[in-house]
N, C-alpha and C positions, 0 to 999 in steps of 0.2 A: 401979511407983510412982515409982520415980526417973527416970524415962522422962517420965512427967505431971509432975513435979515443974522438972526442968528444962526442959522447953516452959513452965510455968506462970512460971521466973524469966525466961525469953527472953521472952515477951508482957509481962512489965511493965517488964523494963530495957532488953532489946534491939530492941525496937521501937522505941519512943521514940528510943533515941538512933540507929538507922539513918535515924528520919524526919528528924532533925536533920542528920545529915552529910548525905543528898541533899537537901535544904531550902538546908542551906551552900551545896553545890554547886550551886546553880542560881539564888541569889541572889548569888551571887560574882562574875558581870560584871556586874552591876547597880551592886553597891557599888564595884568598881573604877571603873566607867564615871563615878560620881557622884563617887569619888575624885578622878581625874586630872581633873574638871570644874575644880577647886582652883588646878591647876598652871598657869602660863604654856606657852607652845607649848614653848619651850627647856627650862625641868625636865622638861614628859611625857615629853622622849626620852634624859634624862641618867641613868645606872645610878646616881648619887651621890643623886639626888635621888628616889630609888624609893619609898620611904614618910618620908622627913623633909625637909620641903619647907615653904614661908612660903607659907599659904594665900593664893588673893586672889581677888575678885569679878570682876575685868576682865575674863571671859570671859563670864560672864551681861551686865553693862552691857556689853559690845561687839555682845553678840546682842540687844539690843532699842534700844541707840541706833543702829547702822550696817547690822543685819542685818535690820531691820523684821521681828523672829520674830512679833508679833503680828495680820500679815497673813497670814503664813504657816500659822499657829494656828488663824486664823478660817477660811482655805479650808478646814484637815484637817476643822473641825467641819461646816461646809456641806456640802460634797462626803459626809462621812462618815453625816449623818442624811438627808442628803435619798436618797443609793445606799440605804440598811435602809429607808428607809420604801418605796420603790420593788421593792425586792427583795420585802418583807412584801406591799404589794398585790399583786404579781403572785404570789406563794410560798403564800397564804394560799388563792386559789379553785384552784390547781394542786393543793395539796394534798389541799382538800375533797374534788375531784371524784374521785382517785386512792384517797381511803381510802373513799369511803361509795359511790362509783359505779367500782370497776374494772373496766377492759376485760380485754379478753381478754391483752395485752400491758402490764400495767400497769407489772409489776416488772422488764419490759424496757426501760418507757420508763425506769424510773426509774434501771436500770443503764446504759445510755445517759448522761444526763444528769449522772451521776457520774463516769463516763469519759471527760468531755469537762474533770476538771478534774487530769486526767493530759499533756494538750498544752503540750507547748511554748510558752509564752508569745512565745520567740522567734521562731518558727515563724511568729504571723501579727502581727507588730512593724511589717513593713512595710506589709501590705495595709492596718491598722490606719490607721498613719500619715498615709497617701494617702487613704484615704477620708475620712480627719478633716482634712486640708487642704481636700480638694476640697468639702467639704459647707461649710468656713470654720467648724467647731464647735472647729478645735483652740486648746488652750491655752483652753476656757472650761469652765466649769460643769459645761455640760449633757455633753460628752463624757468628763468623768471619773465624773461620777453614775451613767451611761449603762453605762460599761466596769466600773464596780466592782458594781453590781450585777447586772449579768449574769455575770461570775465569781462569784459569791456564792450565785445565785440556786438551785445543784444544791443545796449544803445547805443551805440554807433551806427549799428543799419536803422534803427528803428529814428535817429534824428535825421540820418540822412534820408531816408525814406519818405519823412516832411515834407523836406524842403525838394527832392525830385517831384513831385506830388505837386509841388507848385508851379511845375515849368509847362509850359503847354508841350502836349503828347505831338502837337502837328509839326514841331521846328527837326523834333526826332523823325518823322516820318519824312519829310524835307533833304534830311542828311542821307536816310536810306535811301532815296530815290535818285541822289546824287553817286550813289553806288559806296556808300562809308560804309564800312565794315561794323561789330561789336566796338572792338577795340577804337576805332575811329569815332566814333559816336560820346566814347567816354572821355577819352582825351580833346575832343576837339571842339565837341559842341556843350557836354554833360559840366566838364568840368570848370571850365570857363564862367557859366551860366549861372554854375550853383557855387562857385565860390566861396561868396560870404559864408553860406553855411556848412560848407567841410572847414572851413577856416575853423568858425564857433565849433562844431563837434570837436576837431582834433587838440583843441585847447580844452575844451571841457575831459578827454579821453586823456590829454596829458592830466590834467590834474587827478584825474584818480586814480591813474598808474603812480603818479608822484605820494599821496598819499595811502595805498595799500603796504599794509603793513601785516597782515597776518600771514599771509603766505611769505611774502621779503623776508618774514621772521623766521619762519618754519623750513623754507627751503633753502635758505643758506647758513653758513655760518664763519668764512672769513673773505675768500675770495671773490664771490658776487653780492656781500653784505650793500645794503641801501641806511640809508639815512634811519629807518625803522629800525635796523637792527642794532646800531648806534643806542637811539636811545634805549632800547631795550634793555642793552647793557650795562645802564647806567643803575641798578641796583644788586646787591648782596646780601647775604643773608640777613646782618643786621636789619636792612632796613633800607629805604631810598635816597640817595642823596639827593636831595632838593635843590639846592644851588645848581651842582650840575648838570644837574638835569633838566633844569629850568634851559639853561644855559644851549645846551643840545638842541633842544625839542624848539628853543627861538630862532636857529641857526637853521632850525631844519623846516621851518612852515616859514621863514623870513623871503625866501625865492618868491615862494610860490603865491602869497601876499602881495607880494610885488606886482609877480604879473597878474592875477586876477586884479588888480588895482588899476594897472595900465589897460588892461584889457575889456576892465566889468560892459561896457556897451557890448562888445562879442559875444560875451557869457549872458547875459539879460536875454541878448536876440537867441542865442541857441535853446535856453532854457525856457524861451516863451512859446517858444515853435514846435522845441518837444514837448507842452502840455497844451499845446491847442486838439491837434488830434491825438 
């Protein structure tokens, strides 16, 4: 009894507050980062000036009258929905066919395709580079859309794959015998059905197109620039400016905060489905 009794005081006090201390912990560069947004470049780096500092704006107006952040805003958005919608059409018939029609090697393909997001990014930087020179796609659109959804594209078959997996295989066979085609099948019965969880994928698929940043970096450098490469450029040789780049980098994960904030039940449900199987 006093065995259940102190498990039962630990479930209503010590829960809670361990959910708080790792909750602190993991929203602590956040509020620092938005912190030192506050400070001029010369307080971020002054021990005197650690937490009692004369707040001021000039680094947000410096980042949208000299830094044009709102071109750089609008790439992350383009590049960011047009890679998920492209990932989704291609992820959504990959998946179908894998959960309602498996081959003999299906959960090889699908181990495969997952192992491919174990590579070295720098590995193939260069070939990248070169072929996107030579084709004249680099530094536009279509090559960052192109690169972010095909890195994307293993988990997005692989959660949607889940969640098809969970539809009963009889309501498809239903539709066939009412004479639906492929395409009818996806549109009319698939995607209705599975909703919720292309919803959860495609928002988990926008947030890591939103934050990739080593390729955004490498493959552009002024006309399809993302948010990444913004703040990339916020240092020189001297050294890093801290203010501003505090400043940057809160402006530029401040979206996205948002909506995983509004969204976190989506994201929980996606992220729970894709580790069950």
């Amino acid at each position: 009894m006093a065995i259940v009794a102190q498990n039962s005081k630990f479930g209503i006090f010590g829960r809670p507050i361990l959910a708080w201390v790792v909750a602190m912990v993991f929203f602590f560069p956040i509020f620092w980062l938005v912190f030192t947004s506050f400070k001029t470049d010369a307080d971020a780096v002054k021990p005197e000036f650690l937490f009692f500092f004369t707040p001021t704006l000039d680094n947000y107006l410096n980042m949208t009258e000299n830094y044009d952040y709102w071109r750089f805003a609008t790439n992350s958005v383009i590049t960011s929905v047009l890679a998920t919608a492209v990932a989704l059409f291609v992820g959504i018939p990959a998946a179908y066919a894998m959960a309602f029609n498996p081959a003999r090697h299906t959960k090889d393909i699908l181990m495969w395709m997952l192992s491919t997001k174990m590579l070295p990014a720098a590995a193939v930087l260069y070939p990248m580079t070169f072929l996107a020179k030579g084709a004249g796609i680099f530094d536009t659109h279509f090559v960052i859309v192109l690169v972010l959804a095909l890195i994307n594209l293993p988990i997005v078959v692989w959660m949607l794959f889940t969640y098809f997996k969970e539809i009963p295989k009889d309501i498809i066979e239903a539709g066939q015998m009412d004479g639906v085609n492929t395409w009818g099948e996806i549109k009319e019965i698939l995607i209705p059905l599975a909703w919720g969880g292309i919803a959860s994928t495609a928002l988990l698929c926008f947030i890591f197109c939103w934050n990739e940043a080593y390729w955004t970096v490498r493959l552009t450098t002024t006309d399809a620039a993302t948010l990444s490469k913004l703040i990339e450029g916020n240092r020189a040789p001297e050294g890093l400016f801290f203010g501003r780049l505090s400043a940057v980098s809160a402006a530029a994960v401040g979206p996205i905060v948002v909506l995983g904030w509004f969204c976190q039940k989506q994201l929980v449900q996606g992220l729970t489905f894709g580790a069950v199987k």
